[in-house]
ChimeraX commands (.cxc) that place a marker at each C-alpha (Angstrom):
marker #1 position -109.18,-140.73,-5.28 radius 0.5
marker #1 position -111.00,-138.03,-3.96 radius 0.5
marker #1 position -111.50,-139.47,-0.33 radius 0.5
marker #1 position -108.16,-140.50,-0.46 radius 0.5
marker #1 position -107.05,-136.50,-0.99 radius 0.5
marker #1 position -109.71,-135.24,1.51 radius 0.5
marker #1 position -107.76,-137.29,4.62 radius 0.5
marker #1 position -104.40,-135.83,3.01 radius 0.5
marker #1 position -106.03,-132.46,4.06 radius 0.5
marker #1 position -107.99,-132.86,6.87 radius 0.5
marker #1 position -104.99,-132.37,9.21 radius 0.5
marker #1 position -104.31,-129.22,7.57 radius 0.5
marker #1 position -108.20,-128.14,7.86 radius 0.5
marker #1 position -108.29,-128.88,11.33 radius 0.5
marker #1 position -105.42,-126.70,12.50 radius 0.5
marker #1 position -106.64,-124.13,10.06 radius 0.5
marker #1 position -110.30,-124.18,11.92 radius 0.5
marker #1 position -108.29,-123.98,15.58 radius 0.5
marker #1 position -106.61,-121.36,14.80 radius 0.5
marker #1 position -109.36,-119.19,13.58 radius 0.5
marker #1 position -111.29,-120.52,16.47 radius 0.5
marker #1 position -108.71,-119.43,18.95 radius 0.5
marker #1 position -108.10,-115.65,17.01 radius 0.5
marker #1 position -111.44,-115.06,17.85 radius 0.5
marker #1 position -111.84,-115.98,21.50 radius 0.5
marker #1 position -112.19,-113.58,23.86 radius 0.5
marker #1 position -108.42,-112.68,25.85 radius 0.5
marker #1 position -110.42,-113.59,29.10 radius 0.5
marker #1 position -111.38,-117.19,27.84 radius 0.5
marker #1 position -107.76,-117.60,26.72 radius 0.5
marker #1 position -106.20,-116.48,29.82 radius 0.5
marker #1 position -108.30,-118.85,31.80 radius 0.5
marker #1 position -107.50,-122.15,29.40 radius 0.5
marker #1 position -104.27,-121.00,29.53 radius 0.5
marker #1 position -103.96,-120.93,33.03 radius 0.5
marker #1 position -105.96,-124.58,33.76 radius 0.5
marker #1 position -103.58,-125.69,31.09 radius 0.5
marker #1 position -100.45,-124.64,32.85 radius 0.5
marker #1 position -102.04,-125.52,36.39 radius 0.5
marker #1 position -103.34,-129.33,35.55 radius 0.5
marker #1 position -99.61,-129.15,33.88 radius 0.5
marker #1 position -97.60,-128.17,36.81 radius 0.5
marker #1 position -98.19,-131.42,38.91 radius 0.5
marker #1 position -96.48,-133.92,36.24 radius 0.5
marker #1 position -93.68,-131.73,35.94 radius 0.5
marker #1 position -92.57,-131.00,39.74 radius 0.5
marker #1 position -93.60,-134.58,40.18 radius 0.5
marker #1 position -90.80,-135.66,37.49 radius 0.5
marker #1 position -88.44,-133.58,39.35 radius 0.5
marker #1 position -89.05,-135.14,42.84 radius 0.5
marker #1 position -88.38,-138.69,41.42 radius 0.5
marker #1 position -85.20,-136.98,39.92 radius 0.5
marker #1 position -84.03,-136.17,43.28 radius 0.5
marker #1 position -85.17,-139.39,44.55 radius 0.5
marker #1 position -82.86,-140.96,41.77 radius 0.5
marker #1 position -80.00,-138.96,43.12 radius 0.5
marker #1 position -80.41,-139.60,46.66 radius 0.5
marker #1 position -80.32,-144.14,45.79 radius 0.5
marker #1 position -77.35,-143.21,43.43 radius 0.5
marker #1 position -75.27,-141.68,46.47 radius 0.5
marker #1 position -76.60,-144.46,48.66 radius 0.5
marker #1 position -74.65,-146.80,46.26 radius 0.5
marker #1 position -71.13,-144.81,46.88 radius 0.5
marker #1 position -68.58,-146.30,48.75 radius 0.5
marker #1 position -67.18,-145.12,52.71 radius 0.5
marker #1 position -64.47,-143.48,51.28 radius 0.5
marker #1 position -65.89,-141.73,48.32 radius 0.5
marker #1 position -68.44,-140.39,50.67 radius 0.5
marker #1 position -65.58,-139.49,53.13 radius 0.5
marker #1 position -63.44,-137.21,50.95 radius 0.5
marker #1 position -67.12,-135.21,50.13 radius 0.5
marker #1 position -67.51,-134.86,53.69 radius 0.5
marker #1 position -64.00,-133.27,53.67 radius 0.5
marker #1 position -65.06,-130.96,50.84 radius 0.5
marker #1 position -67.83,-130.19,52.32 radius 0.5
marker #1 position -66.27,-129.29,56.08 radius 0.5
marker #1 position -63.22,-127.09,53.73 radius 0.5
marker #1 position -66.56,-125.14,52.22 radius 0.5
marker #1 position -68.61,-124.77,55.48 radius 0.5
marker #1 position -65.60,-123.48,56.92 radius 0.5
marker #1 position -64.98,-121.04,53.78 radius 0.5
marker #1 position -68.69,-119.87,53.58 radius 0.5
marker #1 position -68.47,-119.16,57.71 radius 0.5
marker #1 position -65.56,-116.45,57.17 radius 0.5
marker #1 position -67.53,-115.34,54.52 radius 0.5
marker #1 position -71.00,-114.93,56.60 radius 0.5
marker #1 position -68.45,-113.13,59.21 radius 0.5
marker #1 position -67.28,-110.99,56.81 radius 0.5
marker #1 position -70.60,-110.04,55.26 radius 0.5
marker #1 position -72.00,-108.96,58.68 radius 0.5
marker #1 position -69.06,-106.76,59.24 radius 0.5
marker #1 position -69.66,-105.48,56.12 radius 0.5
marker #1 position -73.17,-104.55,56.49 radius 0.5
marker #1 position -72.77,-102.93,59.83 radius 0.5
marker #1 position -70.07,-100.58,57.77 radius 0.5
marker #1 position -72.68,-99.61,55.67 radius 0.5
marker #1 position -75.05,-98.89,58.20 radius 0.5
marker #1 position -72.83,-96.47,60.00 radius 0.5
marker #1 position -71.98,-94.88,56.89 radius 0.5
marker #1 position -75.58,-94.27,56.13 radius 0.5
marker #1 position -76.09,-93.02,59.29 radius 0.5
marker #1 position -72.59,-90.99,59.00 radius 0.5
marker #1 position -73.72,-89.59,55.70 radius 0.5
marker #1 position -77.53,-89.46,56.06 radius 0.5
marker #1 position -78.49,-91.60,53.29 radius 0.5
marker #1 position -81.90,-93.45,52.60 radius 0.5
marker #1 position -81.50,-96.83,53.86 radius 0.5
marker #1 position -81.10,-99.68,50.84 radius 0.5
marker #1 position -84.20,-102.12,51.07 radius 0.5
marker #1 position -83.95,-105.38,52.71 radius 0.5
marker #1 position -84.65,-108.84,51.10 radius 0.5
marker #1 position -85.17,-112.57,51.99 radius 0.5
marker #1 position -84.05,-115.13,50.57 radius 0.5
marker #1 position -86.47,-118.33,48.88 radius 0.5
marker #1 position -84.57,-120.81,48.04 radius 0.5
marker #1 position -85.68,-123.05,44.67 radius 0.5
marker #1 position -85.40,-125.78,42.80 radius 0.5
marker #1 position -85.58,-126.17,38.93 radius 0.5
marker #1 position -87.90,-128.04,37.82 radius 0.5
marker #1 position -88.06,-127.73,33.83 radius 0.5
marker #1 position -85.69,-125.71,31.15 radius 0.5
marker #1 position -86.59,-124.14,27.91 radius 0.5
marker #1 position -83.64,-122.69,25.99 radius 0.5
marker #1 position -85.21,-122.55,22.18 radius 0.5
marker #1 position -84.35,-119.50,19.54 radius 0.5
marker #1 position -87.52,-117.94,21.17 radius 0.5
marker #1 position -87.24,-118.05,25.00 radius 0.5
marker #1 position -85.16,-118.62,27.57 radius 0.5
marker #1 position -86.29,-119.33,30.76 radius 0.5
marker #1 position -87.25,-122.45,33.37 radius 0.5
marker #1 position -89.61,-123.56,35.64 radius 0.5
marker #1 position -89.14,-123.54,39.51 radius 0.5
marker #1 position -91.00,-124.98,42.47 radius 0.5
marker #1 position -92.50,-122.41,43.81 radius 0.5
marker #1 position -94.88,-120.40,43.30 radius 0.5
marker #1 position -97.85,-117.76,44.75 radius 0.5
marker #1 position -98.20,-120.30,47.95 radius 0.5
marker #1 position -94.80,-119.48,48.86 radius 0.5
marker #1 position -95.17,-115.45,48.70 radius 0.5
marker #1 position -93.05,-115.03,45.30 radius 0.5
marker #1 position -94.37,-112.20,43.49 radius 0.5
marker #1 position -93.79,-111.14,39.95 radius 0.5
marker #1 position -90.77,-109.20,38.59 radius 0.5
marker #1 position -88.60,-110.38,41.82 radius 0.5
marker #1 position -85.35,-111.11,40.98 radius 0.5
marker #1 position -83.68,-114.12,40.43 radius 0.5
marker #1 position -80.28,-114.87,41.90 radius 0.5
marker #1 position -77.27,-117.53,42.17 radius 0.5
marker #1 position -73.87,-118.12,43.45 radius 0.5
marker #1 position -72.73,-116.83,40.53 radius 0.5
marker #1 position -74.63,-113.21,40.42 radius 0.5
marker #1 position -77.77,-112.51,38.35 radius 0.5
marker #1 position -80.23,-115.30,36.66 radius 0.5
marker #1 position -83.29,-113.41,35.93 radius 0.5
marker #1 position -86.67,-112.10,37.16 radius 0.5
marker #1 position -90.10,-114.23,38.02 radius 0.5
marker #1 position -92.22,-113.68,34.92 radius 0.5
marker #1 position -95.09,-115.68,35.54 radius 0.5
marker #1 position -96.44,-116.70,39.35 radius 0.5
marker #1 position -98.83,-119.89,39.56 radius 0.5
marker #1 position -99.75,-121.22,42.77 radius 0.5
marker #1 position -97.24,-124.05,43.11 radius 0.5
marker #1 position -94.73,-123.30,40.49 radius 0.5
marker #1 position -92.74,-119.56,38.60 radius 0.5
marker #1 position -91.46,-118.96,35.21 radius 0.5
marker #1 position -88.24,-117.46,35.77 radius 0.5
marker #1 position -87.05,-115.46,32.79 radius 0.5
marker #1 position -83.59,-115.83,32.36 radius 0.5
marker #1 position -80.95,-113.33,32.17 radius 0.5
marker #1 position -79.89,-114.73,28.09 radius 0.5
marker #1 position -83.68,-113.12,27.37 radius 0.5
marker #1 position -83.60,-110.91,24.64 radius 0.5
marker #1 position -86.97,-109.41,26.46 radius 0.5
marker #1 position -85.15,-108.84,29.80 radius 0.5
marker #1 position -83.64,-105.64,29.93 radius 0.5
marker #1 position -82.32,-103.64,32.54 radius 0.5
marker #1 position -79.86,-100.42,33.73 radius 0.5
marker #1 position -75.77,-101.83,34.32 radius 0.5
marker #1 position -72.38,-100.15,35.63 radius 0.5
marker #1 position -68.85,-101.56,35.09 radius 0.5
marker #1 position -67.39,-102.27,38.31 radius 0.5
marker #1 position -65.67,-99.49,39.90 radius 0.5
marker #1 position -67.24,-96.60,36.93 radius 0.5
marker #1 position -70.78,-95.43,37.36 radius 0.5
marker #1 position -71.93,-94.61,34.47 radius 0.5
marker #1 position -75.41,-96.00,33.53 radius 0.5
marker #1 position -75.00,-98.35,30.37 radius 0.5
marker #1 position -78.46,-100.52,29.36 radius 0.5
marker #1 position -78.14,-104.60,29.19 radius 0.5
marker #1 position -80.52,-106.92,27.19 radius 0.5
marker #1 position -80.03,-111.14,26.69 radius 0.5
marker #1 position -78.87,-112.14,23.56 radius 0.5
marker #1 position -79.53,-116.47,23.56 radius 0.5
marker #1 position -77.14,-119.02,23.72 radius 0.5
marker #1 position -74.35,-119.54,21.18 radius 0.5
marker #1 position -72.94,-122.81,20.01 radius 0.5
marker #1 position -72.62,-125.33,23.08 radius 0.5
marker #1 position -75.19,-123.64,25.08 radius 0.5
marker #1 position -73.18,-120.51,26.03 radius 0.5
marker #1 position -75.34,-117.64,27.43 radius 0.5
marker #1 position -74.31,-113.86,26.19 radius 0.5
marker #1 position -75.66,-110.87,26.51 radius 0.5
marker #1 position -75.30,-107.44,24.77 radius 0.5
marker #1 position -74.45,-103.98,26.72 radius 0.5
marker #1 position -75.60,-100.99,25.04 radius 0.5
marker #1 position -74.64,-97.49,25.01 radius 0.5
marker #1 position -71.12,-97.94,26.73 radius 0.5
marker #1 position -68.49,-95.16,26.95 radius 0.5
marker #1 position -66.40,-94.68,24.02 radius 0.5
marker #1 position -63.53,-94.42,26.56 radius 0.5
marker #1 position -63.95,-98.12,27.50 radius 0.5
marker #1 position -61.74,-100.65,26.08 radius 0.5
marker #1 position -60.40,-103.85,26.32 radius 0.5
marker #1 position -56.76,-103.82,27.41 radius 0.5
marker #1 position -56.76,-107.41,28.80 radius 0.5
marker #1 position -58.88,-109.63,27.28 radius 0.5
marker #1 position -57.75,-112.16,30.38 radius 0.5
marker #1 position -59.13,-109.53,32.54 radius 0.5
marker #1 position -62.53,-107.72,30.91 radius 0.5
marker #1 position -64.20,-105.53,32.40 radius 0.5
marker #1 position -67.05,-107.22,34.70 radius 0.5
marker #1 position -70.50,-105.31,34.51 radius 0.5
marker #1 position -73.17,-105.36,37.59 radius 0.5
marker #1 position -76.63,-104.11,38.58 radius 0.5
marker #1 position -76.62,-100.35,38.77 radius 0.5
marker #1 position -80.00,-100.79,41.08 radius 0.5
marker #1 position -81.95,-98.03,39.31 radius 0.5
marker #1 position -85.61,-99.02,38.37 radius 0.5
marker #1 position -85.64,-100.75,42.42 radius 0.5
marker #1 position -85.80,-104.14,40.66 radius 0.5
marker #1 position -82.30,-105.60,41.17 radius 0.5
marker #1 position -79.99,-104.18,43.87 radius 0.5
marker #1 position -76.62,-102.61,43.00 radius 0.5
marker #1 position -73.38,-104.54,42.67 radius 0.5
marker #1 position -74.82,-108.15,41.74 radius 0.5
marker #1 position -72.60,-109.83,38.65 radius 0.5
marker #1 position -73.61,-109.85,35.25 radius 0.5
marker #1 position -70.98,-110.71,33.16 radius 0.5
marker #1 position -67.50,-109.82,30.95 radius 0.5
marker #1 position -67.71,-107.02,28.57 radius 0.5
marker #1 position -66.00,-108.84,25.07 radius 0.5
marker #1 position -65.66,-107.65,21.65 radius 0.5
marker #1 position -66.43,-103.38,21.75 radius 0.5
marker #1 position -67.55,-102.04,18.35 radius 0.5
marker #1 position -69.04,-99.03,17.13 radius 0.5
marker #1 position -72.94,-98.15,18.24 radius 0.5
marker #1 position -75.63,-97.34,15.68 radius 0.5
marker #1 position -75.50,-93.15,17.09 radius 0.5
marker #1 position -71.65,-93.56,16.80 radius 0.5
marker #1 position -71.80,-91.80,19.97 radius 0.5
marker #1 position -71.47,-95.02,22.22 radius 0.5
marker #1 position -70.46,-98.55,21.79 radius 0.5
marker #1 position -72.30,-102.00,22.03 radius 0.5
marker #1 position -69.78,-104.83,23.20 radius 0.5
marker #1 position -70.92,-108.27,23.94 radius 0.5
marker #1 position -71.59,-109.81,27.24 radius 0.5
marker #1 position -70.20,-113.42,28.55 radius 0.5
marker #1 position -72.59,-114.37,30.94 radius 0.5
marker #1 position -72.16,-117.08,33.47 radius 0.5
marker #1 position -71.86,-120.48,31.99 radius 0.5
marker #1 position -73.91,-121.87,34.48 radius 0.5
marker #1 position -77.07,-120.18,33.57 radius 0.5
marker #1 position -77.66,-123.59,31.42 radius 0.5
marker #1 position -77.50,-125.84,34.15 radius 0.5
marker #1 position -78.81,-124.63,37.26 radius 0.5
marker #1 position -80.58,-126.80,40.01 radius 0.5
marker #1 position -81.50,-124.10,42.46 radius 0.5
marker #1 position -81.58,-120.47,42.49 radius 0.5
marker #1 position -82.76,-117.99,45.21 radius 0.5
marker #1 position -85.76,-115.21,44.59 radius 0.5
marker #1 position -84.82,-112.06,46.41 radius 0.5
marker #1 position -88.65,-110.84,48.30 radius 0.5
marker #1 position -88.72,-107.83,49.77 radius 0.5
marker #1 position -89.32,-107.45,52.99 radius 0.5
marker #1 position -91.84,-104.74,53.55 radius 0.5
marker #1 position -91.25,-102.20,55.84 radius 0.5
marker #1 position -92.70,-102.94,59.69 radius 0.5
marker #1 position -92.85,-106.36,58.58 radius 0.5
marker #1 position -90.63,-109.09,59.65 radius 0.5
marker link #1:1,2 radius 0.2
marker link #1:2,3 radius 0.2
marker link #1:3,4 radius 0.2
marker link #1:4,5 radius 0.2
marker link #1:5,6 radius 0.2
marker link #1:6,7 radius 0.2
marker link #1:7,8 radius 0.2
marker link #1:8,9 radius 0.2
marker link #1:9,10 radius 0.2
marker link #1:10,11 radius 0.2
marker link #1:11,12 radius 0.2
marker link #1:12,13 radius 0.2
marker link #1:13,14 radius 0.2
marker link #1:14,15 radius 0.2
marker link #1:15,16 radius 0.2
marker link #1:16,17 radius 0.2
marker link #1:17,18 radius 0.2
marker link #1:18,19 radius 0.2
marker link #1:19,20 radius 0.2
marker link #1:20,21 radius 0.2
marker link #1:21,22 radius 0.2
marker link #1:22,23 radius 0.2
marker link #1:23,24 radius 0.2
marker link #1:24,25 radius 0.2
marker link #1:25,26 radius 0.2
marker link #1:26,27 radius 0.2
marker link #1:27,28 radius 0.2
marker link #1:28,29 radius 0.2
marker link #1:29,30 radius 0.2
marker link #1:30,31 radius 0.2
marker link #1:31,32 radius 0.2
marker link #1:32,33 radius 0.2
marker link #1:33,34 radius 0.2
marker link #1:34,35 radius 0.2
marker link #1:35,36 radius 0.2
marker link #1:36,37 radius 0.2
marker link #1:37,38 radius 0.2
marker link #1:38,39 radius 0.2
marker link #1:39,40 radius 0.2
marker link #1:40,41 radius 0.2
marker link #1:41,42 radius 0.2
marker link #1:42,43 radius 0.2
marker link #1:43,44 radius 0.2
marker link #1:44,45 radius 0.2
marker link #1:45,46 radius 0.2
marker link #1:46,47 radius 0.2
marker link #1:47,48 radius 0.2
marker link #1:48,49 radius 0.2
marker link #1:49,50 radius 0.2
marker link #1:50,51 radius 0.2
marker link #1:51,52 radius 0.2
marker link #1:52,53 radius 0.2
marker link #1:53,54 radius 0.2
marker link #1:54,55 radius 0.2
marker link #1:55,56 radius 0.2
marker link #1:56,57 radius 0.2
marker link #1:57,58 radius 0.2
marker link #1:58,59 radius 0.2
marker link #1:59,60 radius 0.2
marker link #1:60,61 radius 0.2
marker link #1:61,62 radius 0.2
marker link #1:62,63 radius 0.2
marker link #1:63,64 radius 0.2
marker link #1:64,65 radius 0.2
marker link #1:65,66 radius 0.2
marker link #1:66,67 radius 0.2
marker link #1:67,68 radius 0.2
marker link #1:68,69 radius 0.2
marker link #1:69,70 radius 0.2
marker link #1:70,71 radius 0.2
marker link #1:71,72 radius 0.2
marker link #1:72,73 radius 0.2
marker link #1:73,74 radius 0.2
marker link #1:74,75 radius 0.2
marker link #1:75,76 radius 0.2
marker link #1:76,77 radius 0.2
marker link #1:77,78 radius 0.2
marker link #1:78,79 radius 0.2
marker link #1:79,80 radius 0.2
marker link #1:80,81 radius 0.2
marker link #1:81,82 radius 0.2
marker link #1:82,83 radius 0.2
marker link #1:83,84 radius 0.2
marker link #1:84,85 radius 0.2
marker link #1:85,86 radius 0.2
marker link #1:86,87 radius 0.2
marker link #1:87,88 radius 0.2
marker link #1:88,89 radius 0.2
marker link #1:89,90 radius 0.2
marker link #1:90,91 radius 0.2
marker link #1:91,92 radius 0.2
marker link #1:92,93 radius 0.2
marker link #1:93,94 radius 0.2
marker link #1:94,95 radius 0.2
marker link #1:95,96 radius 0.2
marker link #1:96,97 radius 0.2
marker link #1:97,98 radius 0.2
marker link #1:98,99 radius 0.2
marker link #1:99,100 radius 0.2
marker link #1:100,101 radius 0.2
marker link #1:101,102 radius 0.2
marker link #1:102,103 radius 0.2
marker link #1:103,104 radius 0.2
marker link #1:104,105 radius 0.2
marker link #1:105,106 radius 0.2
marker link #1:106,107 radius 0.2
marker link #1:107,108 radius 0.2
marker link #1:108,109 radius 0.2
marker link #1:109,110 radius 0.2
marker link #1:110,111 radius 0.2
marker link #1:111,112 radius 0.2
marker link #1:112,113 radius 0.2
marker link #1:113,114 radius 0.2
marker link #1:114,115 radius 0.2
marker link #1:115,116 radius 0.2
marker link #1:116,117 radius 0.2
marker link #1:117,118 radius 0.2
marker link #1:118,119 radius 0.2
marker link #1:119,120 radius 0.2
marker link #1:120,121 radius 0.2
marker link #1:121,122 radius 0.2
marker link #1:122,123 radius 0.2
marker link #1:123,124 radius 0.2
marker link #1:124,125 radius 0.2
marker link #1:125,126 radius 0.2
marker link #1:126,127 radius 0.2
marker link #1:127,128 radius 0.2
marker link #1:128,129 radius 0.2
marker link #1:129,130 radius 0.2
marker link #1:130,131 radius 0.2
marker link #1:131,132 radius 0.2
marker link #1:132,133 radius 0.2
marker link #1:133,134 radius 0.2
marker link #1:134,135 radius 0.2
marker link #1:135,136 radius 0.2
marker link #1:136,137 radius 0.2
marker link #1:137,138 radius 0.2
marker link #1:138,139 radius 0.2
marker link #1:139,140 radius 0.2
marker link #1:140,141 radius 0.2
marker link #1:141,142 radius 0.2
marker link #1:142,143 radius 0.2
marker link #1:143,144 radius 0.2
marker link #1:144,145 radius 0.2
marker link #1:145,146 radius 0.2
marker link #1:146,147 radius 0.2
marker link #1:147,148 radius 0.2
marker link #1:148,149 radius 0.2
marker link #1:149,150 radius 0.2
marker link #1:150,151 radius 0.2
marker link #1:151,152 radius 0.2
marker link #1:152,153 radius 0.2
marker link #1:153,154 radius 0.2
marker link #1:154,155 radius 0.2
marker link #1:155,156 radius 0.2
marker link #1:156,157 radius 0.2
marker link #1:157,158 radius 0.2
marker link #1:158,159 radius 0.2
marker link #1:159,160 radius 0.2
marker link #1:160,161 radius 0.2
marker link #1:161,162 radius 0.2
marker link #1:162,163 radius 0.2
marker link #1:163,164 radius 0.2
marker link #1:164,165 radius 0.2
marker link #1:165,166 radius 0.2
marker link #1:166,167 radius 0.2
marker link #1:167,168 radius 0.2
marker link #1:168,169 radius 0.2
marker link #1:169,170 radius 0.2
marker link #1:170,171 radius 0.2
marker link #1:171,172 radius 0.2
marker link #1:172,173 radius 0.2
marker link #1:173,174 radius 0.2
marker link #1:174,175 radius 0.2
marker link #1:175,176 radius 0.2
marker link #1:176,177 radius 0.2
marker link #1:177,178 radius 0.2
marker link #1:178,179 radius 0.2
marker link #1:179,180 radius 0.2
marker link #1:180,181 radius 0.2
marker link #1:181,182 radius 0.2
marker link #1:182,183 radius 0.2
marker link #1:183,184 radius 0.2
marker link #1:184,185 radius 0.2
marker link #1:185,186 radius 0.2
marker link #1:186,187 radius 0.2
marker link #1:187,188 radius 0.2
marker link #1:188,189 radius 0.2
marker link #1:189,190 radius 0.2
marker link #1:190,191 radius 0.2
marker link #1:191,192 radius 0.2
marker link #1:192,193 radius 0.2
marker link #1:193,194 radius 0.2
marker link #1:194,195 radius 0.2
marker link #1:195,196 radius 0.2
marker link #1:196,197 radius 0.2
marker link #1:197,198 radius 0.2
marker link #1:198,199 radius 0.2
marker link #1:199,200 radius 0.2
marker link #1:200,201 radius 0.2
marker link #1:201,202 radius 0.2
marker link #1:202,203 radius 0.2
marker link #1:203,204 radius 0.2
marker link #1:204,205 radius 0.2
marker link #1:205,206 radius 0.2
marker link #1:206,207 radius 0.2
marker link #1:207,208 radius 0.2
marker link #1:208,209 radius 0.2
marker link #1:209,210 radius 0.2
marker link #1:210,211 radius 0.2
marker link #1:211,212 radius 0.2
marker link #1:212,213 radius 0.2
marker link #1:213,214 radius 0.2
marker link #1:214,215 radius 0.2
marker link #1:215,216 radius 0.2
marker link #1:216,217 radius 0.2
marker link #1:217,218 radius 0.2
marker link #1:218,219 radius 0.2
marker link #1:219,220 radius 0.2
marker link #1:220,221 radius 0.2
marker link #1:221,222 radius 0.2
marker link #1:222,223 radius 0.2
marker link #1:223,224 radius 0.2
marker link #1:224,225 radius 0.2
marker link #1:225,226 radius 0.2
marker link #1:226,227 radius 0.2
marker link #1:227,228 radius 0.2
marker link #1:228,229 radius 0.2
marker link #1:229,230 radius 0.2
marker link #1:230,231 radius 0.2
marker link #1:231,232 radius 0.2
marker link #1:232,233 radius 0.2
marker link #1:233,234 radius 0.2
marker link #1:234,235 radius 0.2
marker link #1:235,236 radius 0.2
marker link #1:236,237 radius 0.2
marker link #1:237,238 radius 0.2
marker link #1:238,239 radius 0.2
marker link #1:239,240 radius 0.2
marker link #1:240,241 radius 0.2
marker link #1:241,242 radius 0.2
marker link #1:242,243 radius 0.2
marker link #1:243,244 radius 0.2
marker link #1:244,245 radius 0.2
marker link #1:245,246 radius 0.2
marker link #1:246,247 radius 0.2
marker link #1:247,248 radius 0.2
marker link #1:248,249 radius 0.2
marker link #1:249,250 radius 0.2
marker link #1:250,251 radius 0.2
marker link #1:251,252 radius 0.2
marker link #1:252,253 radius 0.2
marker link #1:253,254 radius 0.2
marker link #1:254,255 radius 0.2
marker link #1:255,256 radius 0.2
marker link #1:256,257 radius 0.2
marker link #1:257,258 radius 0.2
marker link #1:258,259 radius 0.2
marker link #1:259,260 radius 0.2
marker link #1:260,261 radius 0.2
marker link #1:261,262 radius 0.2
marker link #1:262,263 radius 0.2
marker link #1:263,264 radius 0.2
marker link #1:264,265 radius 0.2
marker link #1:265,266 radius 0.2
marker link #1:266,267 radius 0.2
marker link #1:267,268 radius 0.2
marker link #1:268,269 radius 0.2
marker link #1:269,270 radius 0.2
marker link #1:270,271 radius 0.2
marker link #1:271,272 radius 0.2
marker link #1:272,273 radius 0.2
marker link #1:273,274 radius 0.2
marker link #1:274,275 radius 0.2
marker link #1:275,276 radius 0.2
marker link #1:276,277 radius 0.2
marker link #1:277,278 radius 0.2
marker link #1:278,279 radius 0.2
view
C-alpha cells in the first residue's frame, strides 16, 4: 500500500523538484536553455510549414483548365488594380516630398519591405502572437513593425537566427500612441484577445469626450499617430465600438474591432529601416 501511494506521488515530486531546480538557476543558464530549446525547435516547425506549402502547390496541380483559368482572370483584374495603385502611390510620395521641401519639414524615414511567411500561431488567454520564417539571417531586428494588407499586425518580439516571434496587435502587452482618422489628438491603444469565434479587439484609451458614435455602420477608424518612431503615421488599426465612461471621467475607453484577419494570416511584411547613407 505504501509503494503503491509513493508512484501516485512521484509525478507530483518530480515537477515539484524542477521547479525549485529551475527558480534557482542562474537567468544566464536559463536564457541559454531557453534559446537551444527554441533553436533545435525552430527546424521541425518551418519544416512542417514547407510540406504545408508543398501540400498546396499538388492540391492546385489537381484543379481543372478552367478552374485555373478564371484565377488567372482574377489574378490579371488584381495586377491591373494593384498597378494604378503603385502609380498612384508614387505620385503620392513625390507630393509629399515637395511639400516637405515647400514647408521645410524633417524628412519621414524610409523602410523596406521583408516579406514572411507564418509558420506557427498561438492565440491562448495568455499570448497572442505567431511564428514567422525569418529571422536575424535576414536583417529583422527587434521591435520592427509588423504589417499586412489590411494595416497593422504587430511588432517582432523575439529575433532567432532563422525564425521571429511576432507579437500581435490583440496583445494585451502591445501598446502604443493612436489618432482617429482625420482628428489628431493622441489617444493610447493596447490588445485586448480574441472574443468568441476568434475575433481580435482591442481597447483605445483616453479618447475625447467629444467623440461619439453617430453611425455605427460607419465608426470611426483609428491609425498610427507615429510618435515613439516605432510605427509610421496613418497605418489602420481598427473601428472605435461601444464608448463608455473612463476611470478619470475625464476621457472615454471604447472598444476596438480589429481586423478579422489577424487570426489567419499566411504572410505579413516587417517594415526595416533603411539607415541613412545606406541603400
Amino acid at each position: 500500500m505504501a509503494k503503491k501511494r509513493f508512484f501516485s506521488i512521484k509525478p507530483f515530486a518530480v515537477l515539484f523538484g524542477v521547479a525549485v531546480f529551475w527558480i534557482f538557476v542562474p537567468v544566464a543558464v536559463k536564457t541559454t536553455l531557453q534559446s537551444a530549446f527554441y533553436e533545435f525547435q525552430a527546424p521541425m516547425n518551418a519544416g512542417a510549414s514547407y510540406v504545408r506549402e508543398l501540400q498546396n502547390f499538388w492540391a492546385a496541380r489537381l484543379k481543372s483548365k478552367s478552374e485555373l483559368y478564371e484565377a488567372g482572370k482574377d489574378l490579371a483584374h488584381l495586377n491591373s488594380a494593384y498597378q494604378l495603385e503603385v502609380l498612384e502611390n508614387q505620385s503620392l510620395k513625390q507630393e509629399v516630398v515637395r511639400l516637405e521641401a515647400l514647408l521645410g519639414l524633417p524628412a519621414r524615414p524610409e523602410y523596406k519591405y521583408e516579406i514572411a511567411r507564418v509558420v506557427t500561431r498561438d492565440f491562448n488567454s495568455w499570448w497572442q502572437h505567431f511564428e514567422i520564417r525569418k529571422g536575424s539571417r535576414h536583417g529583422i531586428p527587434v521591435g520592427a513593425p509588423v504589417v499586412f494588407s489590411g494595416g497593422v499586425v504587430g511588432r517582432i518580439r523575439e529575433v532567432h537566427e532563422y525564425t521571429s516571434t511576432v507579437e500581435l496587435l490583440s496583445n494585451s502587452h502591445l501598446r502604443m500612441a493612436v489618432v482617429i482618422e482625420g482628428d489628431n489628438r493622441p489617444m493610447s491603444f493596447r490588445g485586448a484577445g480574441f472574443k468568441i469565434f476568434r475575433s481580435p479587439i482591442g481597447l483605445a484609451e483616453y479618447v475625447p469626450n467629444d467623440i461619439s458614435i453617430s453611425d455605427p455602420s460607419n465608426p470611426p477608424r483609428i491609425v498610427t499617430s507615429g510618435m515613439g518612431g516605432i510605427f509610421p503615421a496613418g497605418l489602420h488599426i481598427g473601428y472605435l465600438q461601444r464608448l463608455r465612461p473612463g476611470a478619470s471621467g475625464m476621457f472615454q475607453d471604447c472598444d476596438v474591432r480589429l481586423e478579422e484577419r489577424l487570426s489567419n494570416l499566411t504572410e505579413v511584411a516587417v517594415l526595416i529601416t533603411i539607415k541613412e547613407g545606406m541603400e
